[in-house]
Backbone as CSV, one residue per row, in Angstrom:
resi,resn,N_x,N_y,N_z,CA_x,CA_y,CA_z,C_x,C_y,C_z
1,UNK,39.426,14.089,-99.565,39.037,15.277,-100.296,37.548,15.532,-100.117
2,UNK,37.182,16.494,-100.172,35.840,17.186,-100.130,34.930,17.173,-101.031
3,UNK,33.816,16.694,-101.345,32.900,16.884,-102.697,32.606,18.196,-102.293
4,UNK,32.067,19.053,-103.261,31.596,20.270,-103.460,30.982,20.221,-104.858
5,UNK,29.726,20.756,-104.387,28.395,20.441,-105.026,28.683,22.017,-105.738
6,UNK,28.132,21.923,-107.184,28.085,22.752,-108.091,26.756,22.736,-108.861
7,UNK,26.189,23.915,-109.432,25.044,23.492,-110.213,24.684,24.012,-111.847
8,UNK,24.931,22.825,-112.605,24.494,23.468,-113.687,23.564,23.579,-114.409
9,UNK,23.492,24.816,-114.838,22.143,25.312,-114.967,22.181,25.637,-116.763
10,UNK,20.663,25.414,-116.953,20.778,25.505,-118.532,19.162,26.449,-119.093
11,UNK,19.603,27.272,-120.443,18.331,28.004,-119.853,17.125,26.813,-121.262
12,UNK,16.611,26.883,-121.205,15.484,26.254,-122.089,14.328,26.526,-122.344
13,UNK,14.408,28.107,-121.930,13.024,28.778,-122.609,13.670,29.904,-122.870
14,UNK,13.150,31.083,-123.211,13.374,32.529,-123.839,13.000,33.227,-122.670
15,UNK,13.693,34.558,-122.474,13.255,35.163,-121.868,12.494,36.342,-122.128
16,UNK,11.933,36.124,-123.681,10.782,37.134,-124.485,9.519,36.960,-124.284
17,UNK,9.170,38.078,-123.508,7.455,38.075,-123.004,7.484,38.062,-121.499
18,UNK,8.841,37.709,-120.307,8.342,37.759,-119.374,8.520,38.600,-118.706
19,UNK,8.338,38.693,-116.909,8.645,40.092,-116.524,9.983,40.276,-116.679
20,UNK,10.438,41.560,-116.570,11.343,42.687,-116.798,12.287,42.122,-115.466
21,UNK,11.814,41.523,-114.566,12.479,41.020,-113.421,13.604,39.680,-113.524
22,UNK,12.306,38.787,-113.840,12.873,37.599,-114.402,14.000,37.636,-115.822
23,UNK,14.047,38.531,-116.513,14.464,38.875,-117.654,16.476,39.008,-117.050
24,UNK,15.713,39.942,-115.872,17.214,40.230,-114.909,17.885,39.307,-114.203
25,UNK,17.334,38.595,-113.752,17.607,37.207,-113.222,18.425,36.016,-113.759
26,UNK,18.117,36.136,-114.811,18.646,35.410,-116.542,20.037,35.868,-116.390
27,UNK,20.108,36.940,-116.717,21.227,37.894,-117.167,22.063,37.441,-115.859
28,UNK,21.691,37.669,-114.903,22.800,38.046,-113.643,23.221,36.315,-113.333
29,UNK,22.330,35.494,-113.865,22.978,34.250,-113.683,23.754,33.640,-114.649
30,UNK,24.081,34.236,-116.287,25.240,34.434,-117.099,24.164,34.212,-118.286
31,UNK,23.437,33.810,-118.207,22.446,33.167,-119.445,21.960,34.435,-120.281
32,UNK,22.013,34.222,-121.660,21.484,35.014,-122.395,20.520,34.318,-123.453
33,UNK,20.618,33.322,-123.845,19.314,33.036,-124.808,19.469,31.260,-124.504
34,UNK,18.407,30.676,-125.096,17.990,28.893,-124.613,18.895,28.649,-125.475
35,UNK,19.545,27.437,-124.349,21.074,26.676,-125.080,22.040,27.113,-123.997
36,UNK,22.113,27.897,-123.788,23.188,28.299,-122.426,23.705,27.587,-121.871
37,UNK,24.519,27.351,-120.752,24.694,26.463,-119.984,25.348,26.848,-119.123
38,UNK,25.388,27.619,-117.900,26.699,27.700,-116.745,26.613,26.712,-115.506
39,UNK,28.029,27.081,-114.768,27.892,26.523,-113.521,28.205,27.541,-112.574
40,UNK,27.540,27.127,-111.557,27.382,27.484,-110.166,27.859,27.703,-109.244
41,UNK,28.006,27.994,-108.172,28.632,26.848,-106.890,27.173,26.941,-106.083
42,UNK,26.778,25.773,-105.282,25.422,25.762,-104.480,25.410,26.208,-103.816
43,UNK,24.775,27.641,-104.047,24.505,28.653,-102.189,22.984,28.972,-102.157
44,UNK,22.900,29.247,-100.823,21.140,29.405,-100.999,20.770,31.140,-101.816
45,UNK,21.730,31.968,-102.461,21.543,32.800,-103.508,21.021,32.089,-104.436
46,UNK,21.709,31.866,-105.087,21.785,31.438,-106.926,20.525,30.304,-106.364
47,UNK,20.143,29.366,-105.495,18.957,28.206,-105.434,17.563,29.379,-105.499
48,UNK,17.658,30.477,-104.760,16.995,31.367,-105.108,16.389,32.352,-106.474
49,UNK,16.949,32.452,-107.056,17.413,32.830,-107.989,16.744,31.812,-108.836
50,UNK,17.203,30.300,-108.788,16.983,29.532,-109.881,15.511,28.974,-109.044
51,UNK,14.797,29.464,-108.107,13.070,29.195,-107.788,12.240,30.413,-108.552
52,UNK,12.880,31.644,-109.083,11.998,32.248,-109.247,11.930,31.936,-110.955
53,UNK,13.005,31.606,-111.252,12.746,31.160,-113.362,13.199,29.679,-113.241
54,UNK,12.310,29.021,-112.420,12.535,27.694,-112.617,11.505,26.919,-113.962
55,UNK,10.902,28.000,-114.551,9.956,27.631,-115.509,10.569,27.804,-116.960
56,UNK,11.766,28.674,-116.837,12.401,28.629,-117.800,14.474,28.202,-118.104
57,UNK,14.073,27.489,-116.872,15.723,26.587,-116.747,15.586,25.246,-116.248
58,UNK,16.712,24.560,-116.572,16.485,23.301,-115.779,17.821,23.090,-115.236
59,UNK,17.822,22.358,-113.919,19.138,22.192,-113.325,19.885,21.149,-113.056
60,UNK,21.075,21.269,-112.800,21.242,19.631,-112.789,22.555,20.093,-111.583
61,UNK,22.435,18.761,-110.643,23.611,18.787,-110.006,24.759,18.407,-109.950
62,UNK,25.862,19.116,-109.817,27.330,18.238,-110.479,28.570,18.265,-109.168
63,UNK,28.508,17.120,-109.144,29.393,16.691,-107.640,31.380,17.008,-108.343
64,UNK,31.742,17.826,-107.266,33.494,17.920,-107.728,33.859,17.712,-106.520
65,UNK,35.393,17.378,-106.828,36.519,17.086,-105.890,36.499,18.166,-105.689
66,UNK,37.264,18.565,-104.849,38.043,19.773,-104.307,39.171,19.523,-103.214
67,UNK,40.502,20.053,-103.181,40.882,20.008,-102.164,42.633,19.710,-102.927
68,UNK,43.900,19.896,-102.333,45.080,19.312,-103.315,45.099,18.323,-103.239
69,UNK,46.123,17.832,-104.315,46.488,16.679,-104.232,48.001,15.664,-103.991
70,UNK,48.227,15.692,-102.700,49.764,15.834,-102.490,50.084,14.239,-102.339
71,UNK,50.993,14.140,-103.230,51.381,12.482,-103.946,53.279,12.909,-102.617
């Protein structure tokens, strides 16, 4: 079976006070206020994405199976 790397991401700052950009960035990656938590799948989008508000998330990487499982 295949690992396939996932990333979850958590937000841990606010997104009150910063740019109007970053604000969007938040949003489009599911997060709406600190405490959040989604997952990912690792593409060089979303790693993008999580370089420009890396000041207000932290990430963590989460290894999955993937693939069936035929017994």
């Amino acid at each position: 079976m295949a690992k396939v790397a996932r990333l979850r991401i958590k937000q841990t700052r606010s997104g009150i006070g910063q740019v109007a950009k970053h604000k969007r960035i938040l949003r489009a990656l599911g997060l709406k206020h600190p405490g959040n938590v989604v997952e990912h799948s690792d593409s060089p989008t979303i790693r993008g994405m999580i370089d420009k508000v890396k000041h207000l998330v932290s990430v963590e990487v989460v290894e999955e199976e993937s693939g069936s499982s035929e017994t």
